[in-house]
C-alpha positions as CSV (number, residue, x, y, z in Angstrom):
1,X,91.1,63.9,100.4
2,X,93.3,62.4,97.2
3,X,97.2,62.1,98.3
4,X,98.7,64.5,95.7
5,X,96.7,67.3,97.6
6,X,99.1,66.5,100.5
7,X,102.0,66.2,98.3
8,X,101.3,69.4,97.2
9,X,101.2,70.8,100.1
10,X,104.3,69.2,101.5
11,X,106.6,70.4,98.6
12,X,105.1,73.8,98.8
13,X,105.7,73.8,102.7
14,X,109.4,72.5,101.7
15,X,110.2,75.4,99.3
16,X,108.7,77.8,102.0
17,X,111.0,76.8,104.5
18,X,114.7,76.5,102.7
19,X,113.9,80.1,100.5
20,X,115.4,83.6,102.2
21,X,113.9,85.5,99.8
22,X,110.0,84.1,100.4
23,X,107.7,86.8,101.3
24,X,105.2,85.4,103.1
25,X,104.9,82.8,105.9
26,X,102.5,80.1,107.1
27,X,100.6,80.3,110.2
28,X,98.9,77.0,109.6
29,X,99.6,74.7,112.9
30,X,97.6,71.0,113.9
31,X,94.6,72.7,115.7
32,X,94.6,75.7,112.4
33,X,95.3,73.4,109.3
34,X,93.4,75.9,107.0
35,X,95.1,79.2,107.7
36,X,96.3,80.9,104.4
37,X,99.5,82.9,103.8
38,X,100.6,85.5,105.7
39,X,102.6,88.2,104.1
40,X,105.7,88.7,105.8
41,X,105.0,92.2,106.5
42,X,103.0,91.8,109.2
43,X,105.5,89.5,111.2
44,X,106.7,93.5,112.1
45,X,103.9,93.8,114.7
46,X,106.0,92.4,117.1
47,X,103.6,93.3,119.9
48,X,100.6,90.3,118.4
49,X,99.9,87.5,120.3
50,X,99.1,85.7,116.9
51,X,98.9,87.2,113.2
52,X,96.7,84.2,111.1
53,X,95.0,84.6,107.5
54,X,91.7,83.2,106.0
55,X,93.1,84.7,102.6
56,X,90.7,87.8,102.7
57,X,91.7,89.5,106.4
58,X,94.5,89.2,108.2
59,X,93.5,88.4,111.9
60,X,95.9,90.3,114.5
61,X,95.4,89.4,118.4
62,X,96.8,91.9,120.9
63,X,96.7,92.5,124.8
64,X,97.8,96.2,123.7
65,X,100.3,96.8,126.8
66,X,103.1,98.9,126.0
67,X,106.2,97.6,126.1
68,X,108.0,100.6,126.6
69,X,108.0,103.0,130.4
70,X,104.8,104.2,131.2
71,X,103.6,106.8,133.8
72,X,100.3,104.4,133.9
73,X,101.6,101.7,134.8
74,X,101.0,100.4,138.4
75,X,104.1,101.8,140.6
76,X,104.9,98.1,140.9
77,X,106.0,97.1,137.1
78,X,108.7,97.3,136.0
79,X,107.6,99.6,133.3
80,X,106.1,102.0,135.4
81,X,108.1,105.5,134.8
82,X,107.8,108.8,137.1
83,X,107.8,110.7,134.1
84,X,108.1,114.6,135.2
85,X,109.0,116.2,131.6
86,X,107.6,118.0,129.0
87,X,105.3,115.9,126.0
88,X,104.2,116.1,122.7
89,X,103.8,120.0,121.6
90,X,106.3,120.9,124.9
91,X,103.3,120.6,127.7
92,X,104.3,119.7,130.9
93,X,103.2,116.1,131.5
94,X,99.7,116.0,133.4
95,X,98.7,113.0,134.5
96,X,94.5,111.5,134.0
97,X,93.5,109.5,136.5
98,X,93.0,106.4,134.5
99,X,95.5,103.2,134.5
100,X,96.4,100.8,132.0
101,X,94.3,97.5,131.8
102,X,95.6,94.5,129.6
103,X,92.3,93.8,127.0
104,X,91.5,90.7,123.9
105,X,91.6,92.8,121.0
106,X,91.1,91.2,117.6
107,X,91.7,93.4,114.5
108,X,90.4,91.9,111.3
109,X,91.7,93.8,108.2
110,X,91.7,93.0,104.6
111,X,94.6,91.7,103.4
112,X,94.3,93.2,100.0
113,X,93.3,96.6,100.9
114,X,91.2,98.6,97.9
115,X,90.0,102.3,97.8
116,X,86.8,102.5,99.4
117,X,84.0,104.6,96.9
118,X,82.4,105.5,100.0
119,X,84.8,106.8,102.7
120,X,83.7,105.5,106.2
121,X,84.5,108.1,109.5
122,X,86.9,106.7,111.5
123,X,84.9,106.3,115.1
124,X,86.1,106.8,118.7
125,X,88.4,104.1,119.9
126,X,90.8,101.9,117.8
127,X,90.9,102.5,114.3
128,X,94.6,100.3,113.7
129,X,97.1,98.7,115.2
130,X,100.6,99.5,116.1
131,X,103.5,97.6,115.8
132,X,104.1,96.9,119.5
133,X,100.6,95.8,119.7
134,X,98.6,99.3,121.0
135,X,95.9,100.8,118.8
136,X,96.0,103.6,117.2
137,X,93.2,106.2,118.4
138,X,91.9,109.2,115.3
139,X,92.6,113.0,116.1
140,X,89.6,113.3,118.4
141,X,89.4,113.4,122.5
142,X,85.4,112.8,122.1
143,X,83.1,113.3,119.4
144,X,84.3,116.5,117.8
145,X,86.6,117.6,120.0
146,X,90.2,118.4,119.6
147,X,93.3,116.8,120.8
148,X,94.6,120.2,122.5
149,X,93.3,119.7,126.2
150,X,94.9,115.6,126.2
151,X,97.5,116.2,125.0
152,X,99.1,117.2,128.2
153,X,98.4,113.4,129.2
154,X,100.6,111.2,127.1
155,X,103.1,109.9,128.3
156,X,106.9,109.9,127.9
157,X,106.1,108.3,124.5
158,X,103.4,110.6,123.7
159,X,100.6,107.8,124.8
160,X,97.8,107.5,127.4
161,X,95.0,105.2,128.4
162,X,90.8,106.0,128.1
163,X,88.9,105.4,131.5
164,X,88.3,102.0,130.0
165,X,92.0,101.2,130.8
166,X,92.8,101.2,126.9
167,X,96.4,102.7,126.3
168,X,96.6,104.2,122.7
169,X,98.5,107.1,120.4
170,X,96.7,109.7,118.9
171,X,100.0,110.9,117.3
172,X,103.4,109.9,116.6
173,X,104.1,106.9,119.0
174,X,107.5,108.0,119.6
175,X,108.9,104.9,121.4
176,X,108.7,103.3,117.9
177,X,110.2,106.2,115.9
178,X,112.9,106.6,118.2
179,X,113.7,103.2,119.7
180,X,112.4,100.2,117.7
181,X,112.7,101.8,114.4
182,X,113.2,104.9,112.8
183,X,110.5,107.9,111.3
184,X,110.6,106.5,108.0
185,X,109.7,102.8,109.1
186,X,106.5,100.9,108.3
187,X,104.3,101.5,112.2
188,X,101.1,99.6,112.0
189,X,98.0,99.6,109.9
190,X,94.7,100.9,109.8
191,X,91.4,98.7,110.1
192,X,91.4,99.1,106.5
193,X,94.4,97.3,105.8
194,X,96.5,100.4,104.6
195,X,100.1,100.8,106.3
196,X,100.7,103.7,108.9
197,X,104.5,105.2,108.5
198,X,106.1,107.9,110.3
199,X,106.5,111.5,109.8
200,X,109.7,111.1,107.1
201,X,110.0,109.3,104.1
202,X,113.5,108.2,103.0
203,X,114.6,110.6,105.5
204,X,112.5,113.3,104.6
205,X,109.9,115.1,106.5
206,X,106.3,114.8,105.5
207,X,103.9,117.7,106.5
208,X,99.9,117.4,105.6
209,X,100.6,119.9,102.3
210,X,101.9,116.2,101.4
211,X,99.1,114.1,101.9
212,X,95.0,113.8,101.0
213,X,92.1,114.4,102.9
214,X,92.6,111.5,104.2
215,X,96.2,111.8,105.3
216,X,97.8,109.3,102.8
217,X,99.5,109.2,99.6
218,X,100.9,106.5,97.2
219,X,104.2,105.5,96.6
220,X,107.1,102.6,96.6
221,X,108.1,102.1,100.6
222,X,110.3,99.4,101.8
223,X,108.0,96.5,102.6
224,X,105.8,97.6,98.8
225,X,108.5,98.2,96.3
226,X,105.8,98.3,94.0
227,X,104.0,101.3,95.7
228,X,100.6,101.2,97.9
229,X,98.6,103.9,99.6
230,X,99.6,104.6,103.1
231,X,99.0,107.0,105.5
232,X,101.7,109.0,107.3
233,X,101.9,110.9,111.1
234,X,102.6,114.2,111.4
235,X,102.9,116.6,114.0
236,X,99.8,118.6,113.4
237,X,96.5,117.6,113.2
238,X,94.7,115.1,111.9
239,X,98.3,113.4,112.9
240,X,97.3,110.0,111.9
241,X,93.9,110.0,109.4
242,X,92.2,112.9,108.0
243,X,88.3,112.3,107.3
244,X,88.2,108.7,107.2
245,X,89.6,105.4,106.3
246,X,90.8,105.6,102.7
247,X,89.6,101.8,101.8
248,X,86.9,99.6,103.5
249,X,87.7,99.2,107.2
250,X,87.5,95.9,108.8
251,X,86.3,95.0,112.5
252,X,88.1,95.3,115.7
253,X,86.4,94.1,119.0
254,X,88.1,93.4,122.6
């Protein structure tokens, strides 16, 4: 390969490193030399294993444990929580019988997300990924059926695991909003690269009469000054996405 490639790349690297006001970040290391760019905003998912770039997705590897108290956690971690309150929608706390299990997953989303012209369904299981690493589940306990008899399941922070062992939030994962950040902060994305944020914006609350059929709007947030499509939670239903992703969804296996 000619030698101004690598000097290229070496003052590139250099101007990376000493400027605070650089908005994106290398993941490229010896045994990855061809990892693109990663924008900075997705350093937030602080709950990734690794967060690399091919330039077209963004790769995001999680074990999806919680790190916040958990009633489903084995009695003998440290996170595990004999949670005897009330949850979301003021239900006294039920416990299912299932447990959390640690799993691979690998979320591949594009990294510049477009509208879709053909909306996909979002399908049972993950359909994003959380800031602290858990997925995101859509409004449905199994095909077609409401929320209303789990939601006396979730947790302290308003999540639960399937009989597969996945832990997830259907709604509002309230450690976040509460703890880690605040309602109006940037919480994950969705498999089609759009950014999840909680149920305010700039301090304001956002109810569905605010958002599309598919639970989203545009605007300027934080992390896009410029303004993106994202979707928000709410308290009522669809709580996360409406009738599907609002771009192209990417993959996610475990």
């Amino acid at each position: 390969m000619p030698s101004k490639f690598f000097t290229v790349v070496g003052f590139s690297f250099l101007i990376a490193a000493c400027s605070k006001s650089s908005t994106t970040t290398s993941t490229t290391t010896a045994s990855n030399p061809s990892s693109a760019m990663v924008p900075d905003v997705y350093k937030k998912i602080y709950g990734a294993s690794s967060v690399t770039s091919d330039g077209t997705f963004i790769t995001i590897k999680s074990v999806g444990l919680p790190d916040h108290k958990s009633s489903y956690y084995a009695t003998t971690n440290a996170l595990y929580d004999n949670f005897t309150g009330t949850t979301f929608g003021g239900y006294n706390f039920v416990k299912n019988p299932n447990s959390i299990v640690e799993k691979a997953y690998v979320f591949k989303i594009p990294v510049d997300p477009k509208m879709a012209s053909t909306h996909a369904p979002t399908a049972l299981g993950a359909i994003g990924v959380s800031l602290n690493g858990v997925p995101f589940f859509n409004q449905y306990a199994g095909p077609s059926q409401p929320l209303t008899g789990e939601v006396v399941s979730f947790d302290r922070y308003w999540g639960h695991p399937a009989p597969t062992g996945q832990y997830h939030y259907h709604v509002e994962p309230l450690y976040l909003t509460t703890v880690k950040v605040t309602k109006s902060s940037l919480l994950g994305f969705l498999l089609d690269g759009f950014p999840v944020y909680g149920p305010e914006e700039n301090g304001v609350a956002i109810d569905n009469s605010k958002l599309d059929s598919f639970h989203g709007h545009t605007s300027a947030t934080m992390d896009y000054p410029n303004g993106i499509y994202h979707y928000h939670i709410t308290a009522t239903d669809p709580y996360i996405n409406g009738q599907g992703y609002y771009g192209t969804p990417g993959t996610i296996s475990q």
